[in-house]
C-alpha positions as CSV (number, residue, x, y, z in Angstrom):
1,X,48.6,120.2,121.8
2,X,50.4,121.0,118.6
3,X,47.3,121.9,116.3
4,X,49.1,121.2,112.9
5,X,48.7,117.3,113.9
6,X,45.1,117.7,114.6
7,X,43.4,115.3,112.7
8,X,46.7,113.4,111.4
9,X,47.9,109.6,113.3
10,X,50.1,111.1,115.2
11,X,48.0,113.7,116.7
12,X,45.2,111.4,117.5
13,X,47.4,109.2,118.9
14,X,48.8,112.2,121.5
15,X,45.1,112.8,122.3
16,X,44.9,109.5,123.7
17,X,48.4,109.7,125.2
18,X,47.0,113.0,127.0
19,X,43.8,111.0,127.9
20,X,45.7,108.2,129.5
21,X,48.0,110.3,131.3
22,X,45.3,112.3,132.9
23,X,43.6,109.7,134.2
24,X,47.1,108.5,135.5
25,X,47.3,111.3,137.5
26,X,44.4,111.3,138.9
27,X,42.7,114.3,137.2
28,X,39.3,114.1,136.9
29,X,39.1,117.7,135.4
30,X,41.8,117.2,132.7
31,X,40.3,113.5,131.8
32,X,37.0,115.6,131.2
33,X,38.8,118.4,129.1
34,X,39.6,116.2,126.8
35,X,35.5,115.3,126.5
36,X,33.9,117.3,123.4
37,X,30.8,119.4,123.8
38,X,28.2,116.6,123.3
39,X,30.6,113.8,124.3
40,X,29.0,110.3,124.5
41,X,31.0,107.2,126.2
42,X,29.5,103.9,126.4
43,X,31.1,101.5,129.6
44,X,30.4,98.3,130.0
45,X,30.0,98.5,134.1
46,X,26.8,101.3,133.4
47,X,23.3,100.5,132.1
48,X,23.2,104.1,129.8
49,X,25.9,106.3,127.6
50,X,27.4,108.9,130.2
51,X,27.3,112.1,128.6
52,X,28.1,115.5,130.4
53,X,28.2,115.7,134.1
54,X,27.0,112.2,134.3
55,X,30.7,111.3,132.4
56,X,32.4,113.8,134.9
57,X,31.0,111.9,137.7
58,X,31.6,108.3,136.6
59,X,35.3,109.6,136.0
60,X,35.0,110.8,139.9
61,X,33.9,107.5,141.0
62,X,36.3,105.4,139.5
63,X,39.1,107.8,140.7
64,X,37.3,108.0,144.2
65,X,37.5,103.8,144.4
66,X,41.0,103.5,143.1
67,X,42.5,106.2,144.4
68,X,46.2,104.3,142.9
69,X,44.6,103.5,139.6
70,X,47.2,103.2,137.2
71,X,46.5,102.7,133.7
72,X,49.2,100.5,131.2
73,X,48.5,101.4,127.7
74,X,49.1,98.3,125.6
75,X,48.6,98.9,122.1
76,X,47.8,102.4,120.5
77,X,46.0,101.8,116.9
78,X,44.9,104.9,114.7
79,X,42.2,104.4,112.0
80,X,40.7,107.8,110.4
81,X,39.6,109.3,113.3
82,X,39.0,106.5,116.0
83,X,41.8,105.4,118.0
84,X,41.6,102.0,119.9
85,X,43.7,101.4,123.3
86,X,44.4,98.0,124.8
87,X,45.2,99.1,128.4
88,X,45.5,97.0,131.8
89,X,44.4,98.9,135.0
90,X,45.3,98.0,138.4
91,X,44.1,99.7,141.5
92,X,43.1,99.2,145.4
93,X,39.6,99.0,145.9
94,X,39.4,102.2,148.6
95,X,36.3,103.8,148.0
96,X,32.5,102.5,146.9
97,X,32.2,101.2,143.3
98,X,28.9,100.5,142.1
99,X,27.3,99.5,145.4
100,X,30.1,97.6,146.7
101,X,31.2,98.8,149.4
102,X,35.4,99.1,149.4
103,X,37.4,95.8,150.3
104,X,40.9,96.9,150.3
105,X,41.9,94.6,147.7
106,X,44.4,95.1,144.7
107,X,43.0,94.1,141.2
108,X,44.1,94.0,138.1
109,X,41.5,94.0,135.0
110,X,42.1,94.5,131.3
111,X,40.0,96.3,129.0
112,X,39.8,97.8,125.5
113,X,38.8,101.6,124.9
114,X,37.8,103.0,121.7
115,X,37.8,106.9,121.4
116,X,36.4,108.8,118.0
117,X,38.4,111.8,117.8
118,X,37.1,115.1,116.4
119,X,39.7,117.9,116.0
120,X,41.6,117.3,119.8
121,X,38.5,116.4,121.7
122,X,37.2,112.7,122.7
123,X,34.1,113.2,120.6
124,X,32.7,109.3,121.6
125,X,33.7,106.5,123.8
126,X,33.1,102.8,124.0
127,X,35.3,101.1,126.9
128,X,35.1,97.3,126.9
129,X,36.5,95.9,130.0
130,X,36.9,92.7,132.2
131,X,33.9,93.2,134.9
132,X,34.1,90.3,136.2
133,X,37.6,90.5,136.7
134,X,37.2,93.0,138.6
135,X,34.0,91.4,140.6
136,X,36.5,88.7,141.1
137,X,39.3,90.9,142.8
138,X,37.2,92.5,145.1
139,X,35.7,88.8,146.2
140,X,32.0,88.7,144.8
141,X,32.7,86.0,141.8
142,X,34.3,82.8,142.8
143,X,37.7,81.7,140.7
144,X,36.1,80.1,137.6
């Protein structure tokens, strides 16, 4: 990353862009480079913050259970140093996901993700998603 825009709009915007694109190709180890000593994400699918390995391996096990994840990012907003993305994921259900066991169905869920950026490193997360969207696509919510 071009350090002059640490800090600046643009360059927490491209931290996020990195972000995205890493988990878009299926990189567990480059998501987690972008994860600051100390990181701290918050998910909605997990009782308790992930926070070192335990964020390494949540990253593994969503990667591991959509093995074609693919990520849309939405809308990109910068505010001093937190940037909020607007994303839609869609991705075949291959692999175990929380307990369930996988169904081979595609699903499609759309969530929010707010990242506090310090210097080029995801210093916080809090990702805000469609569960049961997703419980739905894999057939263990009826249709509402």
């Amino acid at each position: 990353m071009d350090t002059t825009l640490t800090g600046t709009p643009e360059g927490l915007a491209r931290v996020a862009a990195g972000w995205l694109a890493a988990w878009n190709a299926h990189d567990a180890e480059g998501v987690a480079a972008f994860l600051a000593p100390g990181f701290e994400g918050t998910d909605v699918a997990f009782a308790t913050p992930q926070a070192g390995d335990q964020a390494r391996e949540a990253i593994g096990r969503y990667l591991r259970a959509f093995p074609d994840l693919a990520i849309a990012d939405e809308e990109t907003l910068v505010q001093g140093n937190r940037v909020v993305v607007t994303w839609t994921a869609r991705g075949t259900h291959r692999g175990p996901w929380l307990h369930i066991p996988p169904t081979g169905r595609v699903v499609a869920v759309r969530g929010v993700t707010f990242l506090t950026v310090v210097g080029d490193k995801v210093a916080q997360s809090l990702c805000i998603w469609d569960v049961a969207g997703l419980l739905r696509g894999v057939g263990l919510l009826p249709e509402l």
